[in-house]
DSSP file (Angstrom, degrees, kcal/mol; ACC not computed):
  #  RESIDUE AA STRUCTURE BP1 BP2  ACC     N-H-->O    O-->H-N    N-H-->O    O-->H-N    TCO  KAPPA ALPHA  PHI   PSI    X-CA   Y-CA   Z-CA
    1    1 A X              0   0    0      0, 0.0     2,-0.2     0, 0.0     0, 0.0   0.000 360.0 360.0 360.0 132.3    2.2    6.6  -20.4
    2    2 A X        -     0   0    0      1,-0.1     2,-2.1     2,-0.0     0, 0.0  -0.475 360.0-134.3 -48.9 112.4    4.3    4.7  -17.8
    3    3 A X        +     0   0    0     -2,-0.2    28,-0.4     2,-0.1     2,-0.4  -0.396  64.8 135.0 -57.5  56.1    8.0    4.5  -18.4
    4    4 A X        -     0   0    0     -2,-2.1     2,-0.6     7,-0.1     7,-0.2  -0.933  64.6-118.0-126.9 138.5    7.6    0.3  -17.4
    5    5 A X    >   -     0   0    0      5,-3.3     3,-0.5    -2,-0.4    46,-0.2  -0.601  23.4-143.3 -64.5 113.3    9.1   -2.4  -19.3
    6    6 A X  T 3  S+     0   0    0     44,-2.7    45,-0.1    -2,-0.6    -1,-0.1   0.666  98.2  36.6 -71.0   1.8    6.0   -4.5  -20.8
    7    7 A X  T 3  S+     0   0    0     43,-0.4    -1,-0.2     3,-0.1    69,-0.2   0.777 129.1  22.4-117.4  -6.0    7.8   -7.7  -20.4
    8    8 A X  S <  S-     0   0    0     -3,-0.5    -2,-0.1     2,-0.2     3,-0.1   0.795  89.4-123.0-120.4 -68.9   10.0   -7.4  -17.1
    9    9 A X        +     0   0    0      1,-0.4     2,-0.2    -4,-0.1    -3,-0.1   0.215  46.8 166.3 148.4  -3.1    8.5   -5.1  -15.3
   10   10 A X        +     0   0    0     -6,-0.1    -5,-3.3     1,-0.1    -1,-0.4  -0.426   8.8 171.1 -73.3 131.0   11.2   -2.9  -14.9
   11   11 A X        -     0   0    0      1,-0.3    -7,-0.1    -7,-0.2    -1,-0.1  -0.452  38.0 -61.3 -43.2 149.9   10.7    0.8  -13.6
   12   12 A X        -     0   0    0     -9,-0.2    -1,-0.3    -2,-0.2     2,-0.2  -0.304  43.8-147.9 -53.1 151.3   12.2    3.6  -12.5
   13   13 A X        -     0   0    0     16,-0.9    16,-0.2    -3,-0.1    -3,-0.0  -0.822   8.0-136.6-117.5 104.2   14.2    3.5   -9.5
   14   14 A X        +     0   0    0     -2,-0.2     2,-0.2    14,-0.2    14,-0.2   0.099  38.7 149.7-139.7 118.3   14.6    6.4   -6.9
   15   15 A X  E     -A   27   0A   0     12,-4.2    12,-1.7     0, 0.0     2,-0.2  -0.683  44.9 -99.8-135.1-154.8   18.7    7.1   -5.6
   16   16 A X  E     -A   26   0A   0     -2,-0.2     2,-0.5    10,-0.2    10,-0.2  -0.875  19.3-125.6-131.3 165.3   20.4   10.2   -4.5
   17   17 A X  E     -A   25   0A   0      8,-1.1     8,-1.1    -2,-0.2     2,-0.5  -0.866  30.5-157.1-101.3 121.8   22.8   12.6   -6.6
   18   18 A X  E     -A   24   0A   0     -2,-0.5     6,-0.2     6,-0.2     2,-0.1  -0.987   7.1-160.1-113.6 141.5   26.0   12.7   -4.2
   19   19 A X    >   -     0   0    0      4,-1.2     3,-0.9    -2,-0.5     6,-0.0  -0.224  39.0 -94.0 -82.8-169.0   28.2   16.1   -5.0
   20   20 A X  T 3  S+     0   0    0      1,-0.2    -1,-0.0     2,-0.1    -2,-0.0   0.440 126.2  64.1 -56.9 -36.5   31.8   16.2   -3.9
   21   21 A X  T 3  S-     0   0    0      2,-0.1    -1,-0.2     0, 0.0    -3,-0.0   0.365 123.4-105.7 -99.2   9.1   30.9   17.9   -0.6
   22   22 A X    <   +     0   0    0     -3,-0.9     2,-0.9     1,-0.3    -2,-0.1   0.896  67.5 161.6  81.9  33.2   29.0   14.5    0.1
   23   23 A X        -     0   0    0      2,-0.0    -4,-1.2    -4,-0.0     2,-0.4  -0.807  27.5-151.2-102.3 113.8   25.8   16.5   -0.5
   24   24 A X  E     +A   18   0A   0     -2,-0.9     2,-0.3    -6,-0.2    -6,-0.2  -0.752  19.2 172.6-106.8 128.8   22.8   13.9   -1.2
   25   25 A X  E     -A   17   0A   0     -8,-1.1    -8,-1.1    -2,-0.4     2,-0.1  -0.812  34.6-110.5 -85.9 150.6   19.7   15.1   -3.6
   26   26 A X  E     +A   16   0A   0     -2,-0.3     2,-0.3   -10,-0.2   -10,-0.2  -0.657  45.3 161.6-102.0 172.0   17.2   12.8   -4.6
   27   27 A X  E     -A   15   0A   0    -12,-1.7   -12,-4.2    -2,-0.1     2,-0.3  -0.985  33.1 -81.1-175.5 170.4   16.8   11.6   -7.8
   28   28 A X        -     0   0    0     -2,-0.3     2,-1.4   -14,-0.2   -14,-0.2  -0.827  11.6-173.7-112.0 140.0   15.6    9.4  -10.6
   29   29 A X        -     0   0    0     -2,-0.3   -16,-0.9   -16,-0.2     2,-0.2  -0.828  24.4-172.2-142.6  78.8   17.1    6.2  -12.0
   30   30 A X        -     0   0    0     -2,-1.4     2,-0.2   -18,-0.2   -18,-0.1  -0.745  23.6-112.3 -89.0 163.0   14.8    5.6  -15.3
   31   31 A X        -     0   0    0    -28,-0.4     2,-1.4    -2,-0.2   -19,-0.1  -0.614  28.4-102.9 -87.0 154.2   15.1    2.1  -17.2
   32   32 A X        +     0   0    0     -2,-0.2    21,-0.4     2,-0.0     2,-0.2  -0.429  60.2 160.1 -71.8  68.8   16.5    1.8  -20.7
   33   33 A X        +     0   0    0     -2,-1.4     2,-0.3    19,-0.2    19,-0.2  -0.520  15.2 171.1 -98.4-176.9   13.2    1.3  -22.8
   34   34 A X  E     -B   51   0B   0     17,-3.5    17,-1.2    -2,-0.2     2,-0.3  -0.794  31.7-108.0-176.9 144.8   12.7    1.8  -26.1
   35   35 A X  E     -B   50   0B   0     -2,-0.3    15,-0.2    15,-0.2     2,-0.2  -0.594  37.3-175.6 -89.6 132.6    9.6    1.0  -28.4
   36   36 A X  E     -B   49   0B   0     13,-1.5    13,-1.9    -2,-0.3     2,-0.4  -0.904  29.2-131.8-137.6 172.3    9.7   -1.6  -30.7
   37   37 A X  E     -B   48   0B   0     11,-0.2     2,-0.5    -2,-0.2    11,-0.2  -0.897  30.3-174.0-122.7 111.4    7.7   -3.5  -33.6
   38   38 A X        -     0   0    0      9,-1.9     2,-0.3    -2,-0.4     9,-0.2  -0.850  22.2-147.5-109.2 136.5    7.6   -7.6  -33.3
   39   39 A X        -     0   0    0     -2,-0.5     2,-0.6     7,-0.2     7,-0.2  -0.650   7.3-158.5 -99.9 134.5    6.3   -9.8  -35.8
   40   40 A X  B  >> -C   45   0C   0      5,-1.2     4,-1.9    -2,-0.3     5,-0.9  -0.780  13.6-167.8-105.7 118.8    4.7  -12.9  -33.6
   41   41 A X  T  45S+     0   0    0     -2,-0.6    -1,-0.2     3,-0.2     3,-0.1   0.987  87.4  63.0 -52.8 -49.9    4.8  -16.1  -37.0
   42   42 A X  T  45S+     0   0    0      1,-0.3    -1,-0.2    -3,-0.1    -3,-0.0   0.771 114.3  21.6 -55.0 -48.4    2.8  -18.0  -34.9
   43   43 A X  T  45S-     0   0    0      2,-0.1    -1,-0.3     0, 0.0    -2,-0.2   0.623 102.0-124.0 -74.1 -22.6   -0.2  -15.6  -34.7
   44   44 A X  T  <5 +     0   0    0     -4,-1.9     2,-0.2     1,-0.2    -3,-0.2   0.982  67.5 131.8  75.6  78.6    0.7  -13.8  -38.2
   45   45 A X  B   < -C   40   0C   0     -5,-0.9    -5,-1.2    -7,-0.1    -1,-0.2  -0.876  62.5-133.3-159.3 107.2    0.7  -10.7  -36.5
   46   46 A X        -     0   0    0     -2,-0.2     2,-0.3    -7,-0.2    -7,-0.2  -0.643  31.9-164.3 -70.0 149.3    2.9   -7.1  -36.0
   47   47 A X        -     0   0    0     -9,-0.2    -9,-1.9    -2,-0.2     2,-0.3  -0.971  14.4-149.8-106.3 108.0    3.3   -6.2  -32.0
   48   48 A X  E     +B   37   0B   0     -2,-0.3     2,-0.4   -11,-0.2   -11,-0.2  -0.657  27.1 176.8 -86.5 146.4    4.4   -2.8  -30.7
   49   49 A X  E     -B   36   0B   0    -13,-1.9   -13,-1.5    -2,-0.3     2,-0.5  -0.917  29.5-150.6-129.7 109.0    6.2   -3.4  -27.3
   50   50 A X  E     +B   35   0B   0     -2,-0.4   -44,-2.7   -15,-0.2   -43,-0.4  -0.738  39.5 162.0 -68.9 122.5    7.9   -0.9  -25.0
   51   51 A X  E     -B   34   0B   0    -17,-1.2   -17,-3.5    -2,-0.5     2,-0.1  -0.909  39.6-105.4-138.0-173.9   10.5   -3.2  -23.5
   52   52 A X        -     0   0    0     -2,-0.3   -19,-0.2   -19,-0.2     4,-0.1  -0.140  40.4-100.2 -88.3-175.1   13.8   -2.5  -21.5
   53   53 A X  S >> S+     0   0    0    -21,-0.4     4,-2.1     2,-0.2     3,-1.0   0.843 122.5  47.4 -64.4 -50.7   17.4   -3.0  -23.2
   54   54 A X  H 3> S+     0   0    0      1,-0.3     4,-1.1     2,-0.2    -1,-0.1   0.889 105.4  54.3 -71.2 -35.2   17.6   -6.4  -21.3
   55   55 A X  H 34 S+     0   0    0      2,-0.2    -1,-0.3     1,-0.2    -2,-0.2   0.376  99.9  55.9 -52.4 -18.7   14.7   -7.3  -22.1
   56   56 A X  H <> S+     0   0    0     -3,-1.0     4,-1.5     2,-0.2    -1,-0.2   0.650 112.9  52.4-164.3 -73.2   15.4   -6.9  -25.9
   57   57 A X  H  X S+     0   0    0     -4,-2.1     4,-0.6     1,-0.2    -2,-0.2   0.726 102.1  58.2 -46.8 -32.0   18.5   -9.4  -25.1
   58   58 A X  H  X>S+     0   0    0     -4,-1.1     4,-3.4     2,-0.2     5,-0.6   0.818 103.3  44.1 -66.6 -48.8   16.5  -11.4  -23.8
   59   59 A X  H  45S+     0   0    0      1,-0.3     5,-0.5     2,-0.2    -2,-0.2   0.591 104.6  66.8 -91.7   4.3   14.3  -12.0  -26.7
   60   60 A X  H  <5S+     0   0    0     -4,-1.5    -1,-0.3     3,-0.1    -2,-0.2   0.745 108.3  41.6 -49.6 -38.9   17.3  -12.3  -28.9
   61   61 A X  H  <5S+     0   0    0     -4,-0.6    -2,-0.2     1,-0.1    -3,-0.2   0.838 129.8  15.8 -98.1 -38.5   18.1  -15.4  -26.9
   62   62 A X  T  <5S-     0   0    0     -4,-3.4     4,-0.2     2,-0.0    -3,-0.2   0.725 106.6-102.2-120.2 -11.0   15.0  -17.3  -26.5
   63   63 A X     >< -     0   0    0     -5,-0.6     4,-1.1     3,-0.1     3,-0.4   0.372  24.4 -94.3 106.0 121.4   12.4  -15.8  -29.0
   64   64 A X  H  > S+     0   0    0     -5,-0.5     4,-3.2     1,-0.2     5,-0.5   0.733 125.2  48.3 -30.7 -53.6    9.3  -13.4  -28.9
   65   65 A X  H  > S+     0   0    0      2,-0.2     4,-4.5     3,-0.2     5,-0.2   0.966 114.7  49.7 -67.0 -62.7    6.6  -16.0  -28.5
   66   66 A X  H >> S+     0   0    0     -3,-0.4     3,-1.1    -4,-0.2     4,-0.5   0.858 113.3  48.9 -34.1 -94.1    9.0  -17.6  -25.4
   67   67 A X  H >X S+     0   0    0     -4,-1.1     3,-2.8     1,-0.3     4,-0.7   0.683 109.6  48.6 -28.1 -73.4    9.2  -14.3  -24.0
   68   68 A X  H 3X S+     0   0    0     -4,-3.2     4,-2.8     1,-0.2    -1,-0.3   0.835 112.5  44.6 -46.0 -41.0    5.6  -13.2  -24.1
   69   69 A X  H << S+     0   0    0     -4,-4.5    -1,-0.2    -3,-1.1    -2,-0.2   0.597 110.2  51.9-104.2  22.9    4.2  -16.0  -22.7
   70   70 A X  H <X S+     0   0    0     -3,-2.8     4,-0.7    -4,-0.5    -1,-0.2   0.376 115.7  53.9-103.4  -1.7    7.0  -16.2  -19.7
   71   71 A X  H  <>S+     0   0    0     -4,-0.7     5,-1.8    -5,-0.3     6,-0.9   0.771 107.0  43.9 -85.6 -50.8    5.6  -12.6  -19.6
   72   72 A X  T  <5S+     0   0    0     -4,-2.8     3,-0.3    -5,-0.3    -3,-0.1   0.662 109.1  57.5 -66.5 -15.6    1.8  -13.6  -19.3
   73   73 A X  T  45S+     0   0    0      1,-0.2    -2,-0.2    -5,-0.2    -1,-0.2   0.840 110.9  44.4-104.1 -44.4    2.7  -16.2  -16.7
   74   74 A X  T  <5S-     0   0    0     -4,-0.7    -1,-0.2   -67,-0.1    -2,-0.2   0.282 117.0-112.0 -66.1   8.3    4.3  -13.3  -14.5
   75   75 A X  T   5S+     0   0    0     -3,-0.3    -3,-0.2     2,-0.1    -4,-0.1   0.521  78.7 123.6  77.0 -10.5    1.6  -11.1  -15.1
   76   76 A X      < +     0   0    0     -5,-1.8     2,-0.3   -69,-0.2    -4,-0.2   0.871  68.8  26.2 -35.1 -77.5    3.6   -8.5  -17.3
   77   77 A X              0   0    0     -6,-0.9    -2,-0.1    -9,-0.2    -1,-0.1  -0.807 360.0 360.0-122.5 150.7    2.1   -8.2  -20.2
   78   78 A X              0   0    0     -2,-0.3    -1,-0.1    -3,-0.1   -71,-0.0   0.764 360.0 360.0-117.3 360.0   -1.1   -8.8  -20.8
C-alpha cells in the first residue's frame, strides 16, 4: 500500500542527508499520514481514510463531507 495522502495527494518526497563534511546521500522525505475512521451523517456511514496531518486540519476546519468532495473534484479520492 502506497504511503499517499487520500485527500491531498501528498507523497513522499526525495532530498539528500548532508553530514558535516558537506557529504550528500540521498534520501526519503515520507508524509505524516495516519489512518483514520470518519463517520460521513449525510450518508450514515463509517469511512476509513489514510490522510496526512494537514489534511486532518483541514477537515477540522471545513468538515468531512466538504473535504471529500473538494477531494473528488481534484481527483484524490475516489
Amino acid at each position: 500500500m502506497s504511503r499517499v495522502c487520500e485527500l491531498t495527494g501528498k507523497k513522499a518526497m526525495v532530498g539528500n542527508n548532508v553530514s558535516h563534511a558537506m557529504n550528500k546521500t540521498k534520501r526519503k522525505f515520507d508524509a505524516n499520514l495516519i489512518k483514520k475512521r470518519f463517520y460521513i451523517p449525510e450518508e450514515d456511514k463509517w469511512v476509513t481514510l489514510k490522510v496526512s496531518t494537514s489534511a486532518l486540519k483541514t477537515i477540522n476546519k471545513i468538515g468531512i463531507a466538504a473535504a471529500l468532495k473538494e477531494a473528488k473534484a481534484k481527483g484524490f479520492y475516489k
